[in-house]
C-alpha positions as CSV (number, residue, x, y, z in Angstrom):
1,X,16.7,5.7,-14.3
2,X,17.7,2.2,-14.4
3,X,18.4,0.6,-17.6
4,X,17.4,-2.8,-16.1
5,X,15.2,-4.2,-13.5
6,X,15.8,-7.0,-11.2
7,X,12.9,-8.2,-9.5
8,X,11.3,-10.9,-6.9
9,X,8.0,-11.6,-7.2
10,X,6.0,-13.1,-4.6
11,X,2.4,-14.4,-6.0
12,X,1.5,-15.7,-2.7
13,X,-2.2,-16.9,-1.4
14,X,-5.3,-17.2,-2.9
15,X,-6.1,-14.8,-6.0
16,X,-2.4,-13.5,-5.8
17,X,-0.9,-15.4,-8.3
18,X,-3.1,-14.1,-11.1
19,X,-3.7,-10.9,-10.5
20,X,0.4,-10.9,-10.1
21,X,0.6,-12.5,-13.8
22,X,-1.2,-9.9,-15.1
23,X,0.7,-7.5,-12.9
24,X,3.6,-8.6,-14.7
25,X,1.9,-8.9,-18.4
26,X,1.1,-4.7,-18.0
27,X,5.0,-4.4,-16.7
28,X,6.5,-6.1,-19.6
29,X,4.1,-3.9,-22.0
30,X,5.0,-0.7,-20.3
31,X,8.7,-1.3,-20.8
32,X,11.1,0.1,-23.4
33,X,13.0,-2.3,-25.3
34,X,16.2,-1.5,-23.4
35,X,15.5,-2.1,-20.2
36,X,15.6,-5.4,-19.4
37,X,13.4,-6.7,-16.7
38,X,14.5,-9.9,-14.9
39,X,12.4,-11.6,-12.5
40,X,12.9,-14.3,-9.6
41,X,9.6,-16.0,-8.2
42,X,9.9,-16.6,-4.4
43,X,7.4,-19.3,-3.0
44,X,6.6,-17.8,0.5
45,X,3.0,-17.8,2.0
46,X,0.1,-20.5,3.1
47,X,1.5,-23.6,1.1
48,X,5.1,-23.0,1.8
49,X,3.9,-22.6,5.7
50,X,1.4,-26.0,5.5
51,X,4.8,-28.0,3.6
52,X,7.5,-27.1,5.9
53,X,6.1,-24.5,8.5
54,X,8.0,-21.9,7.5
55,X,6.9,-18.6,6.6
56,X,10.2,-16.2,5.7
57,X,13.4,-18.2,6.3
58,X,17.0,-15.7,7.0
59,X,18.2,-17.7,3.8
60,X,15.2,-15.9,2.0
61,X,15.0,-12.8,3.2
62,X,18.8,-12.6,2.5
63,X,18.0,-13.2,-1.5
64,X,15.2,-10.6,-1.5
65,X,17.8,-7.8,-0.1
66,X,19.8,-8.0,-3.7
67,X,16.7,-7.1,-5.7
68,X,15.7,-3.7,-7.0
69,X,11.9,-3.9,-5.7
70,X,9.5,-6.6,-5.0
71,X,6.2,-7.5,-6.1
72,X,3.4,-8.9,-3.8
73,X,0.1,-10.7,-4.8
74,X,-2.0,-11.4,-1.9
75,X,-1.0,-13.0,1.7
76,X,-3.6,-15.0,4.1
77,X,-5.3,-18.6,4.3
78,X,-8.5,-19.6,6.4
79,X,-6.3,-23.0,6.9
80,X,-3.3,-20.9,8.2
81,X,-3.8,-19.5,12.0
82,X,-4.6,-15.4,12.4
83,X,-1.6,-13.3,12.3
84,X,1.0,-16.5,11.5
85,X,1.8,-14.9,8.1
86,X,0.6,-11.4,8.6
87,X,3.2,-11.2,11.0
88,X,5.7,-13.9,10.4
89,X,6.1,-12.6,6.4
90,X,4.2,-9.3,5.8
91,X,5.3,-7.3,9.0
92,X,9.0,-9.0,9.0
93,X,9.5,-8.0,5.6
94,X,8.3,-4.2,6.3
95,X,10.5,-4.4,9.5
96,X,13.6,-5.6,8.2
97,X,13.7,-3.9,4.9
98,X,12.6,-0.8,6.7
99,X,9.9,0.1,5.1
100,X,9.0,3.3,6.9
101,X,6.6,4.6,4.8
102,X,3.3,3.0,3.5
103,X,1.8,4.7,0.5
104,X,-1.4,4.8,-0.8
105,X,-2.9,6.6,-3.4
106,X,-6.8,7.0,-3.5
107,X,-8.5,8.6,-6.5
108,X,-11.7,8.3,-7.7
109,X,-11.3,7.2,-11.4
110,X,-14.0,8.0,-13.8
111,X,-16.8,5.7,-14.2
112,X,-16.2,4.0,-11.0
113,X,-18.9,3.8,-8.1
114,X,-18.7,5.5,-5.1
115,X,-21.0,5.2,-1.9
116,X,-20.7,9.0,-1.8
117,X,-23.5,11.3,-2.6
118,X,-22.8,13.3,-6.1
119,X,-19.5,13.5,-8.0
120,X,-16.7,14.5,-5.4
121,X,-13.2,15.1,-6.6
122,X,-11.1,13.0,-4.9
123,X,-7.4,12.7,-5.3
124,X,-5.2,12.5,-2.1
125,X,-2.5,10.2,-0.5
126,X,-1.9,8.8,2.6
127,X,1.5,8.1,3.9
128,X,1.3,6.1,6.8
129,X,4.4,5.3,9.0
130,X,5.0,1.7,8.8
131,X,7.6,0.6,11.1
132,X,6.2,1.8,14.8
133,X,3.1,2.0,16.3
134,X,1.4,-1.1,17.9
135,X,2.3,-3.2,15.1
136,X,5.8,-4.2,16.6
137,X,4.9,-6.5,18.3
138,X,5.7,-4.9,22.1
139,X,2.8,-6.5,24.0
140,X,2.3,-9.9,25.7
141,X,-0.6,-11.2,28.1
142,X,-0.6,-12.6,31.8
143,X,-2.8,-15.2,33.1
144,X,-3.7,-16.2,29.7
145,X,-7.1,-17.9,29.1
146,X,-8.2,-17.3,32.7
147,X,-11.0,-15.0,33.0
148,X,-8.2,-12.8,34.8
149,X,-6.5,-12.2,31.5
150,X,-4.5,-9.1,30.7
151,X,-3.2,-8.5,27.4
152,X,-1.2,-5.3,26.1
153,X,-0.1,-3.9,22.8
154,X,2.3,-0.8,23.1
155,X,2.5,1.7,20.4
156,X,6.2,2.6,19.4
157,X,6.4,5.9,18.6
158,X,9.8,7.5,18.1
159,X,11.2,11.2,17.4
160,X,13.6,10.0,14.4
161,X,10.5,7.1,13.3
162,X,8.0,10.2,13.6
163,X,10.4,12.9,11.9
164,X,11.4,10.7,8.5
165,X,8.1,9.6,7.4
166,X,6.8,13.5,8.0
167,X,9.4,14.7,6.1
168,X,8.7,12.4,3.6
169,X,4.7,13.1,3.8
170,X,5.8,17.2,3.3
171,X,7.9,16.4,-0.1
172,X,4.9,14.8,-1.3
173,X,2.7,17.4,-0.1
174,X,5.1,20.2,-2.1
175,X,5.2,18.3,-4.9
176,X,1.4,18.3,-5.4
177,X,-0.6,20.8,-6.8
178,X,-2.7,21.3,-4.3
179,X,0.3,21.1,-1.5
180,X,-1.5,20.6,1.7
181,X,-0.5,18.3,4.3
182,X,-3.1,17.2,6.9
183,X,-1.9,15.2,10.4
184,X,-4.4,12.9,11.7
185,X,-4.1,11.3,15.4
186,X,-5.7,11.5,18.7
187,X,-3.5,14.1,20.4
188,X,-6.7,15.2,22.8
189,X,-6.3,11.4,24.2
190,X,-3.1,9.8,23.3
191,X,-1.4,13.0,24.3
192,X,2.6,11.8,24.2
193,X,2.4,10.0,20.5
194,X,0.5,12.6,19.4
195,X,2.1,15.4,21.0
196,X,5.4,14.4,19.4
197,X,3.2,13.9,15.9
198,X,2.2,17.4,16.3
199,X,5.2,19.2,16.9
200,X,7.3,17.4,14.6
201,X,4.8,18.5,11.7
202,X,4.5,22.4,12.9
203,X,8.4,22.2,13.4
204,X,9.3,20.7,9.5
205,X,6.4,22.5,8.5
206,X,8.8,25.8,8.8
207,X,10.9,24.6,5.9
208,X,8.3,24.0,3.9
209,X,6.5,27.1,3.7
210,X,4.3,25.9,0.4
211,X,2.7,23.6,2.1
212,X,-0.4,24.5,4.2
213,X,-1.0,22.0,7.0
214,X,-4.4,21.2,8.9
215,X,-4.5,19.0,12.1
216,X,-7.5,16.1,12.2
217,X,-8.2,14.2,15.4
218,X,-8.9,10.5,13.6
219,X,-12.5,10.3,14.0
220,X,-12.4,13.3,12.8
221,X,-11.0,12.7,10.0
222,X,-13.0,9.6,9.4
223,X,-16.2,12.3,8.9
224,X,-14.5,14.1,6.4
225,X,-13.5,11.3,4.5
226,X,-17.2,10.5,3.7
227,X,-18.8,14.3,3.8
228,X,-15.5,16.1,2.6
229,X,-13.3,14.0,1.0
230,X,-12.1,16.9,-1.4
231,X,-10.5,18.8,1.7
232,X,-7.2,16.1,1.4
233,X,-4.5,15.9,-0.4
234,X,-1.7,14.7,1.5
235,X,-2.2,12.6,5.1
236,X,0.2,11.5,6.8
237,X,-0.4,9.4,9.7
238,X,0.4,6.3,12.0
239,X,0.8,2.8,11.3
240,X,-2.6,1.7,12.7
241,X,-4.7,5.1,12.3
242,X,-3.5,5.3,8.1
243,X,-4.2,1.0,8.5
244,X,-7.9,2.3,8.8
245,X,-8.3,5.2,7.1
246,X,-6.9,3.4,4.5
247,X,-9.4,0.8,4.3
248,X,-12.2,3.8,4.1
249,X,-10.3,6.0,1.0
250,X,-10.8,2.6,-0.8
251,X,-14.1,2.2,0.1
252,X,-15.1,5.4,-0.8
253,X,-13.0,5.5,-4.0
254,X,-14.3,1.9,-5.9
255,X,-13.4,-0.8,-2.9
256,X,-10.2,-2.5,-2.5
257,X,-9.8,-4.1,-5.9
258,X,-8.7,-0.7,-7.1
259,X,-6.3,0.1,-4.3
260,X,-2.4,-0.1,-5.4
261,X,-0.1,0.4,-1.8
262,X,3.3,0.8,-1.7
263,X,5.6,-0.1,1.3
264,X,9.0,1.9,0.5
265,X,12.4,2.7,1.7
266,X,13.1,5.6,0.7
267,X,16.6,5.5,1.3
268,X,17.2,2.9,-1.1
269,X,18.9,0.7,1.2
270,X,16.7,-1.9,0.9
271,X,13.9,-3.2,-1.8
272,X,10.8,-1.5,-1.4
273,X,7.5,-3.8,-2.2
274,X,4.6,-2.8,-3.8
275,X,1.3,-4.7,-3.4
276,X,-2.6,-4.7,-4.1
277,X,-4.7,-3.4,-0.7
278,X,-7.0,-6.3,-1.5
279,X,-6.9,-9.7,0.2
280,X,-6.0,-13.5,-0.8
281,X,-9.7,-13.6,-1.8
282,X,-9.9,-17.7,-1.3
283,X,-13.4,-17.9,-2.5
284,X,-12.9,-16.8,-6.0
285,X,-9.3,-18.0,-6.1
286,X,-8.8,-19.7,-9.7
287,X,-12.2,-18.5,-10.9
288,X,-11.1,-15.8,-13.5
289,X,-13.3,-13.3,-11.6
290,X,-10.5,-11.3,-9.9
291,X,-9.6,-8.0,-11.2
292,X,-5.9,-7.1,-11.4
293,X,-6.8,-3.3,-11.5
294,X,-5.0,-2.8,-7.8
295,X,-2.2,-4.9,-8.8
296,X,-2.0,-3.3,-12.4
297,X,-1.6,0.4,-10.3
298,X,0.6,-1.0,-7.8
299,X,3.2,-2.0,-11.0
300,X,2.9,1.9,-11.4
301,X,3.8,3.0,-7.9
302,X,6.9,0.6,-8.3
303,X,7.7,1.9,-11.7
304,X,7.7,5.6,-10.5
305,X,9.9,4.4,-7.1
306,X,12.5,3.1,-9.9
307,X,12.4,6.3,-12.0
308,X,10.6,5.4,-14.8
309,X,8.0,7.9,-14.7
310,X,6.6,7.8,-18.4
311,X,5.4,4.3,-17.7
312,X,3.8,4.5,-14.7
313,X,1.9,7.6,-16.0
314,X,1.1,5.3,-19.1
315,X,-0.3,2.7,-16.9
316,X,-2.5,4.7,-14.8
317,X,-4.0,6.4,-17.8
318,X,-4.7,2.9,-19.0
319,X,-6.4,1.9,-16.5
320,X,-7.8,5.5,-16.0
321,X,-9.4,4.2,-20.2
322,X,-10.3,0.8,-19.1
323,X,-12.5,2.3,-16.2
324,X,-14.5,4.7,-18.5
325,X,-14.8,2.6,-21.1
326,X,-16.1,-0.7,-18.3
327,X,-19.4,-1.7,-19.0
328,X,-22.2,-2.9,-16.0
329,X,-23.5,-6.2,-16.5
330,X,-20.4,-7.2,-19.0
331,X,-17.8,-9.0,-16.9
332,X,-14.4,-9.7,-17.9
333,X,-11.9,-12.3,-16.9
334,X,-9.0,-11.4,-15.0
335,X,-6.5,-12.1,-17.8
336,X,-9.5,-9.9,-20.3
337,X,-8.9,-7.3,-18.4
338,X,-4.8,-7.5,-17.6
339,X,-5.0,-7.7,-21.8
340,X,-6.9,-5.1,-22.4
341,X,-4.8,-2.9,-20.0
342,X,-1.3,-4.7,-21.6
343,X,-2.9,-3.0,-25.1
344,X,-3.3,0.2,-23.9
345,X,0.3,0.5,-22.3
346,X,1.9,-0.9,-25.3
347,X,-0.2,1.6,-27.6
């Protein structure tokens, strides 16, 4: 466990710088006295692309490399064209710091509203591959803007790509209580990705015999999420199937202001960043009315990546507090609410 911290920060767009400060008030609480925490703000996102049109400069991405993990607020702008910083900051940073798995926790804290008929238990992660798929860009279009168009995306899918992040899904998987590992693609229809999904899990699956494994086809799997949700407890998937089922564990588990993601290398080799699900959230930028929960539990994901695993426990069962003891129809400001968390941590 390291006895210091050295950190970039990125607030970013829209409601990220504040639900980062708070981020950062919770880290600071969390934090024994002798670890020192140092952190380096890094201007990158919609005001930085408006002033100079640039969205991640080399000379920036070769200062984030030195730093223990990174911290993320929220990226996107209506005044900044689709996919300009999705892909130009987000995606680059994932790609070059080879971020290979995407984590995401989803558990229904108490108190918290869920679409879902009755009370269902629901604790499970999804780790979603996050360097291949049709995210990388391989595509292009012909005859563009005629009504001949043809445009193509082509999903990356590769045996070492596809082995790493399921080896990584299976750890998880034995390390949980429950230890069950469920593969979701479309192997009835996209029959070479998912083929090579499929046997890579039943082949790792022999070295972990602990682990019981299921197979979901994704729409599957979409059904069970609402009707079953119980049935998971560790998915691994993807880059753009665990992109939506993602979206759906949040929805089903309090919506995207309670969803923490991390984007790791687990190697070590480079930073791994740790971000809230939720968007920049322009409309209620500056308003006070964003809550900092997601960003608050991503802290904790980056905490336990670093080793300190007392404090991220001590933050989620903060938060885990702060949700039983909310109260509808009494609203709280963002900082309220990254105080009132920064109080429990600190005891």
């Amino acid at each position: 466990m390291a006895r210091s911290i050295d950190l970039a920060v990125i607030p970013g767009d829209g409601i990220g710088p504040e639900v980062v400060g708070e981020g950062l008030k919770v880290l600071t609480a969390a934090l024994p006295g002798d670890v020192k925490l140092e952190t380096t703000a890094y201007d990158l996102g919609a005001r930085r692309w408006h002033a100079t049109g640039e969205t991640l400069p080399d000379s920036e991405l070769e200062r984030l490399k030195a730093h223990d993990a990174i911290l993320l607020g929220a990226i996107g702008d209506p005044s900044v064209p689709s996919g300009v910083l999705e892909r130009g900051l987000l995606l680059r940073l994932r790609f070059a710091f080879d971020h290979y798995v995407n984590l995401r926790p989803s558990r229904l804290f108490p108190n918290t509203t869920t679409p879902l008929a009755g009370s269902p238990e629901i604790d499970f992660v999804v780790v979603r591959e996050g360097t291949e798929g049709p995210y990388v860009g391989n595509g292009g279009s012909m005859r563009t803007g005629t009504p001949a168009e043809v445009a193509t995306e082509v999903s990356i899918n590769t045996a070492y790509g596809v082995e790493r992040v399921v080896r990584d899904a299976f750890e998880r998987a034995a390390a949980r209580p429950a230890g069950k590992l469920t593969l979701v693609h479309k192997n009835n229809v996209l029959v070479h990705a998912g083929h090579l999904w499929s046997n890579t899990v039943a082949r790792v699956a022999e070295e972990y015999p602990g682990v019981a494994t299921d197979y979901l086809h994704v729409d599957a799997a979409t059904i069970f999420l609402v009707t079953q949700p119980q049935r998971f407890d560790v998915i691994v998937t993807d880059n753009l199937f665990g992109d939506i089922l993602t979206d759906l564990a949040a929805a089903i588990t309090g919506g995207i202001g309670l969803a923490a993601s991390g984007n790791i290398n687990p190697t070590g080799t480079f930073p791994s960043m740790f971000e809230p699900v939720h968007g920049s959230a322009p409309d209620i930028a500056g308003t006070g009315k964003a809550d900092p929960t997601a960003t608050v539990l991503s802290v904790a994901l980056l905490l336990r990546h670093l080793g300190h695993e007392a404090e991220a426990t001590r933050i989620e069962e903060a938060v885990t507090a702060d949700l039983a003891a909310r109260e509808a129809g009494s609203p709280r400001t963002t900082a309220e609410i990254g105080d009132a968390l920064a109080a429990r941590v600190a005891g």
